[in-house]
N, C-alpha and C positions, 0 to 999 in steps of 0.2 A: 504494500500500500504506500504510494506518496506520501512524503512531509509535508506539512501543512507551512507556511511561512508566514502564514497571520498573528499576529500578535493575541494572545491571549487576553479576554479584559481581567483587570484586578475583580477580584471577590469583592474587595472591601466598597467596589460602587465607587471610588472616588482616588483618581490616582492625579489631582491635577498638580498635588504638592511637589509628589516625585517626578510631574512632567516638567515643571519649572524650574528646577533642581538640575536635571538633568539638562546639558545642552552646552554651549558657549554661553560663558558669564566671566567678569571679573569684577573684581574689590575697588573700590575708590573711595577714597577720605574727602569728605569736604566737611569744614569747617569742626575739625575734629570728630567727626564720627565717621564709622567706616558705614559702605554701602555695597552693598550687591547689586551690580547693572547685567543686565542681560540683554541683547541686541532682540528685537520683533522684526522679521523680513517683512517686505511689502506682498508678500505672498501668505503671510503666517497673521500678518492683520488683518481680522475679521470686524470688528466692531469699533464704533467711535467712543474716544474718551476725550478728553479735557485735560490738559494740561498746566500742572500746577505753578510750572516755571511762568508761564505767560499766559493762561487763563482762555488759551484760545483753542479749539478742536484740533482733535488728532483724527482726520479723516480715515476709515476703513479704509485699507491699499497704503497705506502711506507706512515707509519703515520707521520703527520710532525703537524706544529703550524702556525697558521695564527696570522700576528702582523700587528697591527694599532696605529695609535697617539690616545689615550683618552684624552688628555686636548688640542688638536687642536683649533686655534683660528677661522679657517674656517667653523668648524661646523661638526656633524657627519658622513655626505654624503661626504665631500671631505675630510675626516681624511679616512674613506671608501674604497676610489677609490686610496688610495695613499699606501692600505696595503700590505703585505709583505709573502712569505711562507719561514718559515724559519726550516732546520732540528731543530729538538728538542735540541740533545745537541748541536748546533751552537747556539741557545738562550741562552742556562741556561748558558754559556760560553761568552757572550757578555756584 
């Protein structure tokens, strides 16, 4: 019988922590705390957000950066759920 090459879904019903986790990411300090950025392709952006750098819409399609606290004292799940889409050059700029 064939291998199958689909990915299996998690049991647990929810694996978006480990999808976000997983990928190209790196650490960046700004103004003394560290931060976890992670690049969004213009193919991986699905939905519009708001940008907190400049308060103005992150078009679906358009490549931007998800940002999170990395040295949160609450833990990685709720450093997580507290992140951010930020245009690109509204980060390197912040």
């Amino acid at each position: 019988m064939p291998r199958s090459n689909r990915r299996r879904p998690d049991p647990s019903g929810d694996d978006s922590f480990e999808r976000l986790l997983a990928g190209w990411k790196r650490t960046d300090v700004r103004r003394g705390w560290e931060w976890t950025v992670q690049p969004v392709s213009a193919a991986q952006a699905q939905k519009t957000y708001v940008c907190p750098g400049c308060g103005r819409e992150i078009p679906s399609g358009l490549a931007h950066v998800v940002v999170w606290r990395a040295d949160g004292v609450l833990g990685d799940r709720a450093d997580l759920a507290a992140r951010r889409h930020w245009h690109q050059h509204c980060w390197k700029t912040a």
